[in-house]
C-alpha positions as CSV (number, residue, x, y, z in Angstrom):
1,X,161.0,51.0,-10.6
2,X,160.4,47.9,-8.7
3,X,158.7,45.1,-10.2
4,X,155.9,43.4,-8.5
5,X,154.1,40.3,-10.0
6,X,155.6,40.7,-13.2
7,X,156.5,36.8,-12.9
8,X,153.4,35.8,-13.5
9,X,152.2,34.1,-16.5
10,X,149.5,36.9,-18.0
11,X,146.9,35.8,-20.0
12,X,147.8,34.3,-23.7
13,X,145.5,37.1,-25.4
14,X,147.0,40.1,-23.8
15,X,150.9,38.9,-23.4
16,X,153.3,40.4,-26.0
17,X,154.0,38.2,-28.8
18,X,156.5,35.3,-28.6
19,X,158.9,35.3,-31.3
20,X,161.9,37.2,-32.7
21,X,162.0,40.6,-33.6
22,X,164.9,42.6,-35.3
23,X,165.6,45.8,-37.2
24,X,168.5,46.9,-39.5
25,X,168.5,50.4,-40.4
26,X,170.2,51.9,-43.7
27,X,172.7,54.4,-43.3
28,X,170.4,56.4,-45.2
29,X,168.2,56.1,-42.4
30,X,170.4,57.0,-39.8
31,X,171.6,60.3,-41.9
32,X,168.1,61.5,-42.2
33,X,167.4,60.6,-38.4
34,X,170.7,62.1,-36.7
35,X,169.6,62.0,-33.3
36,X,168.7,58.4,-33.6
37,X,170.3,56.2,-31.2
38,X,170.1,52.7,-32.6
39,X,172.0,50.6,-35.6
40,X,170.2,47.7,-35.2
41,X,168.5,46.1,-32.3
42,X,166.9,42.7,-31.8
43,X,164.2,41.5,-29.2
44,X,163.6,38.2,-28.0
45,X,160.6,37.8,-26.3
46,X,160.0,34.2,-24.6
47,X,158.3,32.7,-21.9
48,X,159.9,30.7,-19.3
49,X,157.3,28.0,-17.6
50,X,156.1,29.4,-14.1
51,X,158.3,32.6,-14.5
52,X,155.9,34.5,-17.1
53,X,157.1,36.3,-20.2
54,X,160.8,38.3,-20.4
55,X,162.6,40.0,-23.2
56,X,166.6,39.8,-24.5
57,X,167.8,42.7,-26.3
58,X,170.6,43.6,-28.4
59,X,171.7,46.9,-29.4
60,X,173.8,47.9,-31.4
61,X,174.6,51.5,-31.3
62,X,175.0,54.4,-34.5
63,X,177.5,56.7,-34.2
64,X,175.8,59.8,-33.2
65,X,173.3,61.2,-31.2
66,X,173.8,61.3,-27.1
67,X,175.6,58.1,-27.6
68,X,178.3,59.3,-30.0
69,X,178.4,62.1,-27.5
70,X,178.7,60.1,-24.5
71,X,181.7,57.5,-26.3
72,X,179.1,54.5,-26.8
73,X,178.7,55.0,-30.4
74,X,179.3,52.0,-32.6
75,X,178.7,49.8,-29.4
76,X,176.9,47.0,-28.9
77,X,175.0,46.1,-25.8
78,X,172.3,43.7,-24.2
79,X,169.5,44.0,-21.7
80,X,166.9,41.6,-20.1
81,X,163.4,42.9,-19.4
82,X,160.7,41.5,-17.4
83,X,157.3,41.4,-20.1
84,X,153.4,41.7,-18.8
85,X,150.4,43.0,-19.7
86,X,148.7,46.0,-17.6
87,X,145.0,46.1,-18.7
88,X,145.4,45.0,-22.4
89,X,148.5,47.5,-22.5
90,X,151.9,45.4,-23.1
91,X,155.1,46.6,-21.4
92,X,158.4,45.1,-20.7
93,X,160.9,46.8,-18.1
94,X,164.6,47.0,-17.2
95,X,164.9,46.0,-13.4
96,X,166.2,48.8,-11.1
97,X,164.2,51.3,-12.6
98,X,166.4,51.3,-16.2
99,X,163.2,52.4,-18.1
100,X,159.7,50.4,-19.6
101,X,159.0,50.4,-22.8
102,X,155.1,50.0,-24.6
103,X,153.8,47.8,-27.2
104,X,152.2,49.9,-29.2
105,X,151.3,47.4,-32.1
106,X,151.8,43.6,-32.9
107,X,151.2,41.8,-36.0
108,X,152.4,38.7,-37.7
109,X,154.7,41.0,-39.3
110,X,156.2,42.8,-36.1
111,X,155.7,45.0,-33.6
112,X,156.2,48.6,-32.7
113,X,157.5,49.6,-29.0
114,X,157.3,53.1,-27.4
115,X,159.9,54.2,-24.7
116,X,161.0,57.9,-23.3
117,X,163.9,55.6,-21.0
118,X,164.9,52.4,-21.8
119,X,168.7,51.5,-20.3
120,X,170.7,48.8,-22.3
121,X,174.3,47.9,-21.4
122,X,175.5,46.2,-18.1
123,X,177.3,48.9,-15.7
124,X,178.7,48.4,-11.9
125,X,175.9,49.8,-10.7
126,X,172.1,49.2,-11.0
127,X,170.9,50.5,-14.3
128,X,172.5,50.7,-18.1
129,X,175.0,52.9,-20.3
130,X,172.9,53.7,-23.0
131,X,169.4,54.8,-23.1
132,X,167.3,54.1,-26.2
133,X,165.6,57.4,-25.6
134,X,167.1,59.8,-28.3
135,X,165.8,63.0,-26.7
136,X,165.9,63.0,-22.8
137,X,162.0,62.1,-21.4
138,X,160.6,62.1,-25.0
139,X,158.8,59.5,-26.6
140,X,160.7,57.5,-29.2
141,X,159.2,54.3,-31.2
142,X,160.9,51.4,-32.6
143,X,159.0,49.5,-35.6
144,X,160.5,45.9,-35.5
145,X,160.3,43.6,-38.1
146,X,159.4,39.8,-37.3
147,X,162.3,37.4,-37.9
148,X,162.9,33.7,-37.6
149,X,164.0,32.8,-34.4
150,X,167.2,31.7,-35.8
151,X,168.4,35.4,-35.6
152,X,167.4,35.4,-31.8
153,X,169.4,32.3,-31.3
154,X,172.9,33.3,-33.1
155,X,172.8,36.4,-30.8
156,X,173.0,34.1,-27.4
């Protein structure tokens, strides 16, 4: 996918939230959802003056699914996304086509995101090792709770 005007800054009411964002799921969880691909992620988003809105992501990995499968289980692993908003419709995308996901909700409480690819991980080549996705090209959602910013800063 190749990104074009996603630098600049979109209007304050349609943007995706500032703030930190982070989820921690139980091993209970994780038993009951074994093709899910995610421990615990945390999502960043900030704005940058004159560069618009962009995302930092940490992942890290449970130890099954594709991931266990593919040797990146019990990994952890980063990605930066560009963040705009499409007619009211907030997204933020991996460069190099590495996958988009949606905002499907935002609250003062959190937000929810939507992605069938969404690459994390730095490789040699465009892209990522790990897609969130837990089923190939099917829709997967994320419900993330809202944390203080503290959280967003240790993982730097």
């Amino acid at each position: 996918m190749i990104l074009i005007g996603v630098n600049s800054e979109p209007a304050a009411a349609d943007s995706p939230a500032l703030g930190c964002y982070e989820r921690d799921y139980s091993a209970a969880h994780l038993t009951k959802h074994r093709l899910q691909v995610v421990d615990r992620i945390v999502l960043h988003i900030t704005r940058q003056e004159g560069a618009g809105r962009f995302a930092n992501m940490w992942v890290e990995t449970a130890n099954q699914g594709h991931v266990a499968a593919s040797g990146h289980g019990g990994g952890r692993f980063s990605q930066f996304l560009h963040c705009w908003s499409d007619n009211g419709v907030n997204k933020c995308a991996v460069e190099c086509d590495g996958g988009t996901m949606q905002i499907t909700k935002q609250s003062a409480k959190g937000l929810t995101f939507r992605t069938r690819s969404l690459l994390v991980g730095d490789t040699d080549e465009c892209g990522g090792a790990v897609d969130l996705a837990e089923v190939q090209g099917q829709p997967v959602s994320y419900r993330l709770n809202r944390v203080s910013d503290a959280v967003c800063t240790a993982e730097y």
